[in-house]
C-alpha positions as CSV (number, residue, x, y, z in Angstrom):
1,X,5.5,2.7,-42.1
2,X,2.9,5.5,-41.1
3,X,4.8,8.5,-39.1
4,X,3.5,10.8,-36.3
5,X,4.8,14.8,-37.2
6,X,4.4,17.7,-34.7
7,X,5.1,21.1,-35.3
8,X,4.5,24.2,-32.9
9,X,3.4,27.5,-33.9
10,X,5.9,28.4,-30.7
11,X,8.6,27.2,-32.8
12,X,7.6,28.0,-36.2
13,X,9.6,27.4,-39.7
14,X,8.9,31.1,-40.9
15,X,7.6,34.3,-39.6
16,X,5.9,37.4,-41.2
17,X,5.5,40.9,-39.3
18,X,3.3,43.5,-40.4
19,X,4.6,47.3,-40.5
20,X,2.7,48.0,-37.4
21,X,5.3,45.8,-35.7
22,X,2.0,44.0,-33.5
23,X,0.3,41.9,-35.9
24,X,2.3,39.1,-37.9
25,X,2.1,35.3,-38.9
26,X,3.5,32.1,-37.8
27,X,4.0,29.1,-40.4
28,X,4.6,25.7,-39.5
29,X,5.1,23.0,-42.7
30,X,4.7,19.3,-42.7
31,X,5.9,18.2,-46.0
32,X,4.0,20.5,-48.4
33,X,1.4,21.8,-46.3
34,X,1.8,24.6,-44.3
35,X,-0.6,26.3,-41.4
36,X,-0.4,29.9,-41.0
37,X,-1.6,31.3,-37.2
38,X,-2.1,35.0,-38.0
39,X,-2.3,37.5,-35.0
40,X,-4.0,40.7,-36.1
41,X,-3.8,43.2,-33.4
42,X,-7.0,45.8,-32.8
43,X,-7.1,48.3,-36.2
44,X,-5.1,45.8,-38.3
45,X,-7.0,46.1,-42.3
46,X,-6.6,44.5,-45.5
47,X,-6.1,47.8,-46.9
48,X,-3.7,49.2,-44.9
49,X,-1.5,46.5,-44.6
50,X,-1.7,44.0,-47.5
51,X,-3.2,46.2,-50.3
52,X,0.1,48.5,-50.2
53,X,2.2,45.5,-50.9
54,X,0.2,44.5,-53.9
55,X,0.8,45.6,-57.9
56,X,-2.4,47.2,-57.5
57,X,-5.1,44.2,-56.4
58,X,-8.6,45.6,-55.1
59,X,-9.0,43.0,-53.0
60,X,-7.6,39.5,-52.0
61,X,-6.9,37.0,-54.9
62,X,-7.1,34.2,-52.5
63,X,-8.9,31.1,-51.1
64,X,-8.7,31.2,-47.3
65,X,-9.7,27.9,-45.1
66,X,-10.0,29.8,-41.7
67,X,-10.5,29.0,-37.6
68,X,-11.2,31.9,-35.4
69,X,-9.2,31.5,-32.1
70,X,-10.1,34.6,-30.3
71,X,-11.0,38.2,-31.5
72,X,-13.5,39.1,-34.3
73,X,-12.6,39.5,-38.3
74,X,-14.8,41.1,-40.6
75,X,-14.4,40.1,-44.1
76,X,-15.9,42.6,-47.2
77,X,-16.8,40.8,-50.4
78,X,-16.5,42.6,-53.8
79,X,-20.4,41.7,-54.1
80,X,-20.6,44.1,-51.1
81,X,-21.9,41.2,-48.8
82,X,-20.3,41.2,-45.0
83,X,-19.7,38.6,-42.7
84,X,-18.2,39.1,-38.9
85,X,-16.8,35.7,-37.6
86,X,-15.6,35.3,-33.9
87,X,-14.3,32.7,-31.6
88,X,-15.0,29.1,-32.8
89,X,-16.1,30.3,-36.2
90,X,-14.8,28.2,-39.1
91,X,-14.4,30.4,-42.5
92,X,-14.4,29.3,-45.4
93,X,-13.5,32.9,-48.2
94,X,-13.5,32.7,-51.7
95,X,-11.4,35.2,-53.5
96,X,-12.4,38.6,-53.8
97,X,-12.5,40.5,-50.4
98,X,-11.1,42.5,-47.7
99,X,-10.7,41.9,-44.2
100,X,-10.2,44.2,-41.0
101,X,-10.2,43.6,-37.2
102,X,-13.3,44.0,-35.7
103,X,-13.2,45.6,-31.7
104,X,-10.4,45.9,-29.7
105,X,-8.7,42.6,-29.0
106,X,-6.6,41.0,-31.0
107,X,-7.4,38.7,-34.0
108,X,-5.9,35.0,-33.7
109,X,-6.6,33.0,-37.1
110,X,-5.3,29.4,-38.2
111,X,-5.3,29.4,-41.7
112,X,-4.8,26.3,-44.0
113,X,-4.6,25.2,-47.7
């Protein structure tokens, strides 16, 4: 029989908090997928905050399947191309780049595998 599951980013399963102590990440897991809401507050960067906690990595290794709440994110390719997204903006990033808050209000991403 099919099932209905609800999870709130209010109440989530884990928790991350940047060093800065203002920007962090909520998960929430259904079986094995999880959602991550990431709130990046103005000044938050790839480099600053990620890069450091790396064994060395230029940029980000990863695959990201973004939607941009509220707030701007620009993301820096290796290739040196740029792309700003904003509210309503769906992102779709291939390995190989760097990411920084863009303005002065805060950065709210949902982020999915």
């Amino acid at each position: 029989m099919a099932t209905t599951q609800v999870k709130r980013f209010d109440e989530p399963d884990d928790v991350y908090t940047f060093e800065d102590g203002k920007s962090g990440a909520d998960f929430v897991t259904i079986e094995d997928r999880t959602v991550i809401r990431s709130r990046l507050a103005p000044g938050w960067s790839w480099d600053e905050f990620v890069k450091p906690q790396t064994d060395g990595w230029t940029s980000c290794p990863e695959i990201h399947h973004e939607y941009v709440v509220s707030g701007r994110i620009r993301y820096l390719m290796e290739d040196g191309s740029e792309t700003i997204a904003g509210p309503g903006s769906y992102i779709d990033i291939q390995p190989g780049h760097r990411a920084w808050v863009e303005g002065k209000e805060e950065c709210v991403l949902i982020d999915w595998d």
